[in-house]
C-alpha positions in Angstrom: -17.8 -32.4 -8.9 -16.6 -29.0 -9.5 -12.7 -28.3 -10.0 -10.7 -26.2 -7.8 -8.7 -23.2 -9.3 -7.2 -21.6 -6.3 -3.4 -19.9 -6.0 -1.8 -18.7 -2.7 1.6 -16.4 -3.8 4.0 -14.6 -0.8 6.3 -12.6 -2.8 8.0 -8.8 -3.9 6.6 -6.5 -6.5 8.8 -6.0 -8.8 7.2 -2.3 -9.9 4.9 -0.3 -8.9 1.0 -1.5 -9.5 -0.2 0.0 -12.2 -3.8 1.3 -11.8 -6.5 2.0 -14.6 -10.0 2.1 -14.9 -12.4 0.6 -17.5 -15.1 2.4 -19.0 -17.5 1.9 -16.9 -15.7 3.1 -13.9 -14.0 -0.4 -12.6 -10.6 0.0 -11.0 -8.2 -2.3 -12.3 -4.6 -2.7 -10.9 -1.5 -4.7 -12.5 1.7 -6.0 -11.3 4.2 -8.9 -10.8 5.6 -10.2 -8.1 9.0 -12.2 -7.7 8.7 -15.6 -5.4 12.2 -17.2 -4.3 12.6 -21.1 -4.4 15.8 -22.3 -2.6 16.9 -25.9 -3.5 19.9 -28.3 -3.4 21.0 -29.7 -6.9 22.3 -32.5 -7.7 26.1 -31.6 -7.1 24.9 -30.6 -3.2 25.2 -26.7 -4.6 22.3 -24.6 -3.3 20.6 -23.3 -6.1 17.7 -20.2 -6.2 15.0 -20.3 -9.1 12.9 -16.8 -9.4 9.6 -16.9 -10.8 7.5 -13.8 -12.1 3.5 -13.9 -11.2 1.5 -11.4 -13.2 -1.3 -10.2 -11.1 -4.3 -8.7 -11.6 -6.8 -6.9 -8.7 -10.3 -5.4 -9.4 -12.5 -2.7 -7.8 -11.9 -1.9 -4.4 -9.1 -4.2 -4.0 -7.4 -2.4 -7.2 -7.7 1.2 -5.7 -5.7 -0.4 -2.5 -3.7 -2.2 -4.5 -2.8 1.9 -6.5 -3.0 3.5 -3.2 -0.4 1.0 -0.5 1.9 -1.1 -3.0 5.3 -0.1 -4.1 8.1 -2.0 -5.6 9.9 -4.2 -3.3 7.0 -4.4 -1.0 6.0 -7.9 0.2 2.4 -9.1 -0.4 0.8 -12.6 0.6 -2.3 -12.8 -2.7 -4.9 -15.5 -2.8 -6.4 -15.7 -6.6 -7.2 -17.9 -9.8 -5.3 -18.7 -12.5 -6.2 -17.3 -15.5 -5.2 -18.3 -18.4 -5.3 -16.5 -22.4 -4.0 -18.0 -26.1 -3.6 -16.5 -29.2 -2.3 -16.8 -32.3 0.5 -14.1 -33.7 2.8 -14.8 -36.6 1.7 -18.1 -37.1 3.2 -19.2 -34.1 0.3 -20.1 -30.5 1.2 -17.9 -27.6 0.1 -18.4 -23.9 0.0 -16.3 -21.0 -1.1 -16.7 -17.2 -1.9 -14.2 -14.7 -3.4 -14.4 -11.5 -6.7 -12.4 -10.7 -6.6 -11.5 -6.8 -9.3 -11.9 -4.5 -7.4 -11.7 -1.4 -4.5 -9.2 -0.7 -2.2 -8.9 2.7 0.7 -6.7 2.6 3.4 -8.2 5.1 5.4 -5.4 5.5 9.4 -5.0 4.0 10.4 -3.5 1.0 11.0 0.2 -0.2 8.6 2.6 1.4 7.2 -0.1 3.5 6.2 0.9 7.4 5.9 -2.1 9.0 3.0 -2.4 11.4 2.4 -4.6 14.1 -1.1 -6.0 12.2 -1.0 -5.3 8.2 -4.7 -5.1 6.7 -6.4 -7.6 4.9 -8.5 -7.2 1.8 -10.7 -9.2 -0.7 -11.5 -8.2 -3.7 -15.1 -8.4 -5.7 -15.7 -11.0 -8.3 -14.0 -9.8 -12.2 -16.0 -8.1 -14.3 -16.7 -8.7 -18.0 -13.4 -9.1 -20.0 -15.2 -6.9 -22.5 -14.6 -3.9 -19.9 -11.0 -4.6 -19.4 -8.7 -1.3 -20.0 -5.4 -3.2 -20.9 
């Protein structure tokens, strides 16, 4: 049986994305986004915890992502985890990101005009990591 590697975020950008393309043409957009988890500790105190989610879009879905998202703006993204590891000064480093495949902008945030039905978008599968501008 196959595993399932499947994210579902609602949260803020906290910049503007930011949109390059690879060599070969590929739009690829990158940005985080803040999610909010609201909990009682153990002294009955209500406590927040903020979480940064770095994403990643590709092709169509990374031109929309350029062209509609702006700091502040709030975004439900369906995606994979990805992860990466390396080595640098002796010392293993990890890092996660999340590569989109399903964007829906639920209006708020700075610049944001809400609309009565926001659009919906899914992305194409990720192209060789070979061709990645970053």
């Amino acid at each position: 049986m196959a595993g399932v590697n499947r994210v579902i975020l609602v949260g803020h950008l906290g910049a503007d994305p930011e949109l390059r393309y690879t060599a070969s043409g590929t739009a690829v957009a990158k940005f985080r986004i803040a999610t909010t988890e609201t909990f009682t500790d153990r002294n009955g105190q209500k406590q927040e915890r903020t979480e940064w989610h770095r994403i990643t879009a590709w092709g169509k879905l990374a031109e929309i992502c350029g062209q509609y998202l702006a700091k502040g703006r709030l975004v439900y993204i369906e995606g994979r985890i990805r992860s990466d590891t390396w080595e640098q000064e002796g010392v293993k480093r990890y890092s996660y990101e999340i590569v989109a495949d399903n964007l829906k902008m639920l209006g708020g945030g700075r610049g944001a005009e809400p609309r009565e039905t926001e659009p919906e978008w899914r992305g194409p599968d990720t192209p060789p990591e070979d061709d990645i501008p970053f």
